[in-house]
N, C-alpha and C positions, 0 to 999 in steps of 0.2 A: 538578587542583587542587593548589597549593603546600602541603606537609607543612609545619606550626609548628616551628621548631627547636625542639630540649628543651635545657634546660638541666643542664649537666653536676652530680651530687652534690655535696657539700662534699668529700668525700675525692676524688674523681676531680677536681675541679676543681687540686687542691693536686699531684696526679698528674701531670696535666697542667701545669701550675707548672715543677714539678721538672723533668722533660723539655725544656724551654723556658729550662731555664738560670737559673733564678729559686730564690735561697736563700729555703727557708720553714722557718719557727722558731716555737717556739709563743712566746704576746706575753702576759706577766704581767700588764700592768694593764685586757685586758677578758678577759671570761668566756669560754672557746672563744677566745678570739680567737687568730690565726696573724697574726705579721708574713711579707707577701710581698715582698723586696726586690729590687733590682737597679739596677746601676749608679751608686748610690747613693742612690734614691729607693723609698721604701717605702710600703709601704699595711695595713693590717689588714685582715682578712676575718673573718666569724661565719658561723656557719651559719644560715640568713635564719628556719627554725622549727627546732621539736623533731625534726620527723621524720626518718627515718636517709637519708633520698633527698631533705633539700632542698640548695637549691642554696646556692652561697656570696654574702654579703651583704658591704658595706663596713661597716665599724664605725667608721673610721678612714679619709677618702678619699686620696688618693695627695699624697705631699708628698716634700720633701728628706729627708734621714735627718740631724737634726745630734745628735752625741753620745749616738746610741740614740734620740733622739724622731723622730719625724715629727712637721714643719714642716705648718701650715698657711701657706697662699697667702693674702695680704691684698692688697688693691690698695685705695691713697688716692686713685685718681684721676688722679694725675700719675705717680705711679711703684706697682709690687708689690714686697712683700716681706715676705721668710720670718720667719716670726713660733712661737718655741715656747715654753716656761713662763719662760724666762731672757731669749730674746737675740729682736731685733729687725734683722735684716738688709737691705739692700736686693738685691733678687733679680737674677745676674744671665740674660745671654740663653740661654747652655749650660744654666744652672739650672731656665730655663722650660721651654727645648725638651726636657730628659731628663722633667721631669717629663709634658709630651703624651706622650712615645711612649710613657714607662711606661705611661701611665692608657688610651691605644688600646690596645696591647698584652694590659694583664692582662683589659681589658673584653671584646675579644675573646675571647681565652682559658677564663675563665668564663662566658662567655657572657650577660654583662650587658647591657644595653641600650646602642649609641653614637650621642649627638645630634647632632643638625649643629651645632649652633652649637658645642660641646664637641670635632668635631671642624675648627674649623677655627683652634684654638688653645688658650692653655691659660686654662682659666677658672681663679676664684679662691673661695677659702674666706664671705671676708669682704668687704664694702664699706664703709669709713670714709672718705668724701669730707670734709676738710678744710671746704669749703664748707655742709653739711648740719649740722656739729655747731652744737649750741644750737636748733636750729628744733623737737629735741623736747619741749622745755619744756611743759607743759598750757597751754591756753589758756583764758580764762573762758567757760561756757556763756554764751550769746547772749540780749538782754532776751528776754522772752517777752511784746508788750504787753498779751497777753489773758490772760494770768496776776494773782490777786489782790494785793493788797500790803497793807502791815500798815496801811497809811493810810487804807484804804478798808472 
């Protein structure tokens, strides 16, 4: 019978980081959080509970590194692009493909879970299809003919 892999601690996970060539720094705007970077593409990690042997969690999932943030991935539909608290970029293809190998790479590594659809390219943060916006608008609840009315 196949043994369940375990998953590596927070500190061993960060250990293994290290050794893998990956600068880890700790990251002032979450709690625990560690920026993991490389090759210009970063990710944050937390420790997923309290306890001293859990494993490591995304707080932050993998994006470009622009000017100390990490980029969240938008795709409109027609094109993706890196999107942080300032700037709005359109993404190029180097840009895509650093950010897949990073995010197989560290998933790996930690020992997170890898999906197929995730790994057969790079998904994205957000979906703002062009064509969708305004459709959220409320719409009026629907007559009710069996319902009373003030006339009757």
């Amino acid at each position: 019978m196949a043994k369940t892999p375990t998953k590596p601690s927070f500190d061993q996970a960060l250990a293994i980081l290290r050794l893998h060539s990956f600068d880890v720094t700790p990251f002032a705007g979450v709690a625990n959080g560690v920026l993991a970077s490389k090759h210009g593409v970063a990710a944050v990690l937390v420790p997923e509970s309290q306890g001293k042997d859990a494993p490591a969690a995304f707080a932050i999932h993998p994006g470009v590194l622009v000017r100390g943030e990490v980029a969240r991935l938008l795709d409109r539909g027609y094109q993706k692009f890196i999107k942080t608290s300032k700037y709005e970029l359109p993404a190029t293809a180097s840009q895509l493909q650093a950010i897949h190998t990073f995010s197989e790479e560290l998933k790996l590594l930690i020992g997170d879970v890898s999906l197929y659809n995730e790994s057969l390219g790079t998904t994205s943060d957000l979906y703002e299809y062009d064509r969708l916006q305004g459709r959220e608008v409320e719409q009026p609840a629907p007559v009710q003919p069996w319902a009373l009315t003030d006339g009757h």
